[in-house]
C-alpha positions in Angstrom: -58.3 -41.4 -75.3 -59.1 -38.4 -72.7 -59.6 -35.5 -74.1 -57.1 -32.4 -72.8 -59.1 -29.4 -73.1 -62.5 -30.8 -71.5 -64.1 -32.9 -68.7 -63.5 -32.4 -65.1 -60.1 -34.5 -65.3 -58.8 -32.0 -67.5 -59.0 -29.1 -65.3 -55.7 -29.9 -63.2 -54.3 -29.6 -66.5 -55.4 -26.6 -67.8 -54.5 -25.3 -64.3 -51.0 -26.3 -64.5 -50.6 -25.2 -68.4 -49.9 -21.5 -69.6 -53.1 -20.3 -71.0 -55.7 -20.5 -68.1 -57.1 -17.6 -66.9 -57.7 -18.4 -62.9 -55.6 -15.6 -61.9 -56.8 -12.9 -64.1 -60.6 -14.3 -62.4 -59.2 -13.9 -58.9 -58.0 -10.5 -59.5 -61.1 -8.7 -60.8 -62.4 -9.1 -57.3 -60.1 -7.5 -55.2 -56.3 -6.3 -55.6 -53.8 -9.5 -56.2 -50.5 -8.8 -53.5 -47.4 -9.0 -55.1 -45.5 -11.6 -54.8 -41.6 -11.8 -53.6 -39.7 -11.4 -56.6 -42.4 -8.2 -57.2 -42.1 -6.7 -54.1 -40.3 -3.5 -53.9 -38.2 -2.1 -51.0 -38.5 1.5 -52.2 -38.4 3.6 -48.6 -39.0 7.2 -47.9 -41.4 9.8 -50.2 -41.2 8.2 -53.2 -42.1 4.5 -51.8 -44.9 2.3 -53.6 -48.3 1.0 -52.3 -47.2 -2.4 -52.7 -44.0 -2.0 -50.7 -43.3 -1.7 -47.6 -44.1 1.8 -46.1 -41.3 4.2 -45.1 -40.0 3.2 -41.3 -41.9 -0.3 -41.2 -39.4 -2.6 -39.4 -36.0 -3.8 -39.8 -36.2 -4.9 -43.9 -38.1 -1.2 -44.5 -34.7 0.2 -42.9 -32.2 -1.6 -44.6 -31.7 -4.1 -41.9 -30.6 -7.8 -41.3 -33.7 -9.1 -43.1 -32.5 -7.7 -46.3 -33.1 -4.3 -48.3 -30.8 -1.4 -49.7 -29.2 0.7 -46.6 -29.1 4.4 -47.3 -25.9 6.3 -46.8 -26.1 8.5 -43.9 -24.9 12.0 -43.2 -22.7 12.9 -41.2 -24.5 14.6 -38.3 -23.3 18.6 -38.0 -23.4 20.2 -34.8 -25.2 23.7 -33.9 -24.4 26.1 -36.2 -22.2 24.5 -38.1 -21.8 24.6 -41.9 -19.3 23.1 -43.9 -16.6 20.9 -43.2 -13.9 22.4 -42.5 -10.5 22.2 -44.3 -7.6 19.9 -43.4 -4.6 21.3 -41.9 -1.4 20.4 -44.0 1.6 18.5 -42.0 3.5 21.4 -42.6 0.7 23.7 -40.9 1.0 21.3 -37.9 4.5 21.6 -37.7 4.9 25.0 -37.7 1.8 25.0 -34.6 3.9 22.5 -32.6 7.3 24.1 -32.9 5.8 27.4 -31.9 4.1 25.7 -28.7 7.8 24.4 -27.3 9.6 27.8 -27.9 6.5 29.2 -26.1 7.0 26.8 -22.9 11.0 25.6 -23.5 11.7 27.9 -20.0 8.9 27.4 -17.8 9.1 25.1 -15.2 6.7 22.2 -14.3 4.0 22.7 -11.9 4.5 20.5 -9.2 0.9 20.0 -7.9 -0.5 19.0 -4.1 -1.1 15.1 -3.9 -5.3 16.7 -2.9 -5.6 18.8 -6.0 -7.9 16.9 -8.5 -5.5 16.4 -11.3 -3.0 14.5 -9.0 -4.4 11.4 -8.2 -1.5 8.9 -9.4 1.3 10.5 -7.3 1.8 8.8 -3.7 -0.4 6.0 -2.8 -3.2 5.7 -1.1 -3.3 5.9 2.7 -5.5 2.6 3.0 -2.8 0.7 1.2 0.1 2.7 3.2 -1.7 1.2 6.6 -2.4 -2.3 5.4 1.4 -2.8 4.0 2.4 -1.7 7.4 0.5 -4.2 9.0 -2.8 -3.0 10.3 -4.7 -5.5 9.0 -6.5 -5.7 5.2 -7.3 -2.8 3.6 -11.1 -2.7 4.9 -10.0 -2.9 8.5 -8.0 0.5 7.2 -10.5 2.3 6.0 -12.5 1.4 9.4 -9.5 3.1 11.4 -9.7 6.5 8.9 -13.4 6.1 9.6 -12.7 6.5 13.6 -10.6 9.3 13.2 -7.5 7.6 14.3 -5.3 8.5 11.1 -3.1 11.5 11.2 -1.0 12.5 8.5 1.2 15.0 9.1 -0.6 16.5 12.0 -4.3 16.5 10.5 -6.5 13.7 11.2 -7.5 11.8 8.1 -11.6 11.7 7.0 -11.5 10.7 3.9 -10.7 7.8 2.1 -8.9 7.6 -0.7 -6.2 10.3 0.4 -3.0 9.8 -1.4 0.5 10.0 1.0 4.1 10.1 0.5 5.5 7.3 2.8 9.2 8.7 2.9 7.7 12.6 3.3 5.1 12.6 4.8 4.6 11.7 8.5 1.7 9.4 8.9 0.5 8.4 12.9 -2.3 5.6 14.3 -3.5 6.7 17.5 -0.4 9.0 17.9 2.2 6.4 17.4 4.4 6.7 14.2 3.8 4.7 11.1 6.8 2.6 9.9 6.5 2.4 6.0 8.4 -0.6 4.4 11.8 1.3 3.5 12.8 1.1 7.4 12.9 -2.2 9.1 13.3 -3.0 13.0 14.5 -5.8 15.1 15.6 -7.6 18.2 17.9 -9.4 19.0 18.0 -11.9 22.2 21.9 -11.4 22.5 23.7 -14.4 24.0 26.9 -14.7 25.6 30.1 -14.3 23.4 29.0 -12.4 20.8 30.3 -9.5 20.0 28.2 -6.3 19.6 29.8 -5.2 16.2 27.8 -6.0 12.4 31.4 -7.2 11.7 34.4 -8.9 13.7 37.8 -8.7 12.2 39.1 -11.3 14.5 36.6 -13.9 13.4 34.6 -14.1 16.4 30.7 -14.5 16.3 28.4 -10.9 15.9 25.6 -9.2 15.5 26.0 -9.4 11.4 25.5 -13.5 11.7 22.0 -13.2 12.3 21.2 -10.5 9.5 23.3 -11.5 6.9 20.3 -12.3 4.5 18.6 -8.9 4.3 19.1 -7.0 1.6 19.1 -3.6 3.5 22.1 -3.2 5.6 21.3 -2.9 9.4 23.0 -1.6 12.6 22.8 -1.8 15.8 21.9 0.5 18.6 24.1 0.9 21.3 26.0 -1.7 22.4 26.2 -4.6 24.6 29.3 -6.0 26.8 30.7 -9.3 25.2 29.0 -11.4 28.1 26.2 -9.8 28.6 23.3 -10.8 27.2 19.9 -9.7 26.7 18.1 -7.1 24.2 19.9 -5.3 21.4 17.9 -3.9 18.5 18.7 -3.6 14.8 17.7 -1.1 12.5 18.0 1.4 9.1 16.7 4.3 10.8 19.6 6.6 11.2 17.7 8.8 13.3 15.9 6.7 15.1 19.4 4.9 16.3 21.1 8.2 16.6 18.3 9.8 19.4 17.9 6.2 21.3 21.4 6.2 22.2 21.7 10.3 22.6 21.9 11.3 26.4 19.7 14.2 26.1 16.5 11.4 25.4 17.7 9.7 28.4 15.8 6.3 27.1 15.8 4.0 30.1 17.5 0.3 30.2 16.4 -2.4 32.1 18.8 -4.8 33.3 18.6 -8.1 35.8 22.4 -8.9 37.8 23.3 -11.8 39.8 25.0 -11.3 42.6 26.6 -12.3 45.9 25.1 -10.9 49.1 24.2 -10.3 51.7 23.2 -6.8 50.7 22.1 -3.8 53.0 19.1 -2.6 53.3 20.2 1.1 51.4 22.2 -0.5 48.4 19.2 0.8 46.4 19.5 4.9 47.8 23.2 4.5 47.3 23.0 3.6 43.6 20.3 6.2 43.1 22.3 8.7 44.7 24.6 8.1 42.7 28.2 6.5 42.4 31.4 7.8 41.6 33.2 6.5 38.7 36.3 7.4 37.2 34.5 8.9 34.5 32.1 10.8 36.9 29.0 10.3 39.1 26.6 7.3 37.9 23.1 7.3 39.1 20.2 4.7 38.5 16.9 5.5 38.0 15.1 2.6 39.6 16.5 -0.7 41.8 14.4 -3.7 43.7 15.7 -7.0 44.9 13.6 -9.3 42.4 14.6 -13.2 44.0 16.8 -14.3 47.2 18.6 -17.3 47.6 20.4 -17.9 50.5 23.6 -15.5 49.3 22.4 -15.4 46.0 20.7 -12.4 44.9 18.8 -11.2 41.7 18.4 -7.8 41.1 17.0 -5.2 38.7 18.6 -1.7 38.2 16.9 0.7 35.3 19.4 3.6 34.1 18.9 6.2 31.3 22.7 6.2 30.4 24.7 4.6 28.4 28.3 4.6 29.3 30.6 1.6 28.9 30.2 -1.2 31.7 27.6 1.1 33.5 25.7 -1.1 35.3 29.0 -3.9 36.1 31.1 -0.5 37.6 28.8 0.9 39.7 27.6 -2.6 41.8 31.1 -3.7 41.8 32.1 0.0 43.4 29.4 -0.5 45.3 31.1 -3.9 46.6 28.8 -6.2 44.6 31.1 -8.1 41.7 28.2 -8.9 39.1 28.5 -12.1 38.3 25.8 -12.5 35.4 23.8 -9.5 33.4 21.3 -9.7 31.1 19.9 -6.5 29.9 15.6 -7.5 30.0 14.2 -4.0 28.0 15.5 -1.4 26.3 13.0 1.7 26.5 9.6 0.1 25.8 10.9 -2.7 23.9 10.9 -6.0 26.2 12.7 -9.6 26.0 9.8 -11.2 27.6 9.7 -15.1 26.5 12.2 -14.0 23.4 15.0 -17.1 23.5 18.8 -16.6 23.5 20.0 -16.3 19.9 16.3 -15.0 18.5 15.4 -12.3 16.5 12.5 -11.1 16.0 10.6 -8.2 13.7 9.5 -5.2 16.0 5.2 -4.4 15.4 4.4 -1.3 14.3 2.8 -0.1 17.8 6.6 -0.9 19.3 8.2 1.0 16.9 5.4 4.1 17.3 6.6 3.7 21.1 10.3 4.0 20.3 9.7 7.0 17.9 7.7 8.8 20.8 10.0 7.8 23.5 12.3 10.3 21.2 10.2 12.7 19.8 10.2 11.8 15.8 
């Protein structure tokens, strides 16, 4: 039987069992390290050899790898010492009801849209443009870039500037801007339609071919019941008001067929005017646009606007018209527009009609 306390085989035991000594041999050579459940986390003045030193990694600082965390301070600014006191609710109260008897009759400041602490009235003039149909909002900014933005009256360099649509008066290469609120149309009006929004006798109008907007339009002038040709819709009140006003003298184009032949001076005659019953009549422009045989077609431009104008003075003239179709109405043309259409004016026609009447 093997002995347990000699031999070699009886050293494993000895090292496994409670009285050796290996350790105490080990450590009279140099310092033993402690060992985990030793080690201390101690940080700061007062931390032991053993441990780690003060500000060594994440542990030494209380961090994810474990460790005590010290309670911080609050940080105090420059020359500040104590905390101050809390106000009570009825301190706060008092403060508050003396600040609304202080300002209860001033009035607000209302401030301009460029002053710094105004930026979220009005909209920006990029967005103004590109709702208007000038293209996306880059191809904006390239046109305030060019210095062919004017708002009212000052050309735009900036981006970014914010605008009143409905105030303020906004221009792209000198032609008026037409914000969203206004809308503008033309009508192709055929034959047998009457030029009223509304016929109480049941007969076909102008309202049947707008009756799904949602902003009630009107037209502009008139047109005879047979005649057809270019009539334009709109919600610009003013803009209606100064296109039919004799003082803007906006010129009408219109193209008659009628019976010749015709002398040679019909044209001086019409432009020298022709008396009516309601006074003299004079056209601005006339040419003989197609012959055939008898048949003649003819243009005559005139800036008024009086009842039957153009139908009176031919058929005083001794030329019975026998079809009329009006073919422009200032600078807005039918060209290949067919009878019954109706189309959206573009922006650069309805800068044209604003300048042909100075708004």
């Amino acid at each position: 039987m093997r002995s347990s306390g000699s031999g070699k085989s009886g050293g494993r035991g000895n090292y496994r069992g409670a009285g050796n000594n290996r350790d105490q041999k080990q450590g009279q050579g140099r310092p033993r390290k402690p060992r985990p459940e030793e080690r201390r986390y101690d940080v700061g003045p007062g931390a032991s050899q053993d441990g780690p030193k003060s500000g060594r990694g994440g542990a030494a600082r209380g961090g994810p790898k474990g460790g005590p965390k010290r309670p911080q301070e609050p940080r105090r600014g420059a020359g500040q010492g104590r905390t101050a006191p809390a106000r009570s609710r009825e301190y706060e109260a008092r403060a508050e009801e003396r600040n609304r008897e202080r300002y209860a009759g001033k009035k607000d400041v209302k401030l301009p849209k460029t002053f710094p602490g105004a930026e979220q009235e009005g909209e920006r003039l990029q967005k103004v443009l590109a709702r208007a149909g000038y293209g996306s909002r880059r191809a904006c900014e390239e046109l305030i870039e060019q210095a062919r933005v004017e708002v009212n009256g000052e050309i735009v360099l900036e981006q970014g500037l914010r605008v009143d649509p409905e105030k303020d008066e906004i221009r792209v290469d000198g032609l008026t801007v037409a914000t969203q609120s206004y809308q503008f149309f033309s009508l192709n009006k055929p034959a047998g339609v009457v030029s009223t929004m509304e016929d109480p006798e049941g007969r076909q109008s102008l309202g049947d071919y707008v009756t799904n907007r949602e902003t009630r339009l009107f037209h502009v002038g008139r047109l005879d019941t047979e005649t057809e040709g270019v009539i334009l819709l709109t919600n610009h009140g003013e803009l209606a008001h100064r296109l039919t006003h004799p003082r803007y003298g906006v010129k009408k184009t219109y193209l008659a067929h009628i019976v010749g032949p015709i002398p040679r001076d019909l044209g001086k005659r019409l432009k020298d005017g022709i008396q009516l019953e309601d006074g003299y009549a004079r056209a601005d422009h006339f040419r003989v646009v197609e012959q055939t045989g008898k048949n003649y077609l003819v243009e005559v431009t005139l800036h008024e606007g009086r009842k039957h104008i153009v139908r009176r003075m031919l058929a005083e003239a001794g030329f019975p018209v026998d079809k009329l179709v009006r073919t422009a109405f200032g600078p807005i043309t039918l060209g290949d527009q067919k009878s019954g259409w109706l189309r959206r004016l573009s922006n650069t026609e309805v800068g044209m009609l604003m300048r042909e009447v100075d708004l």
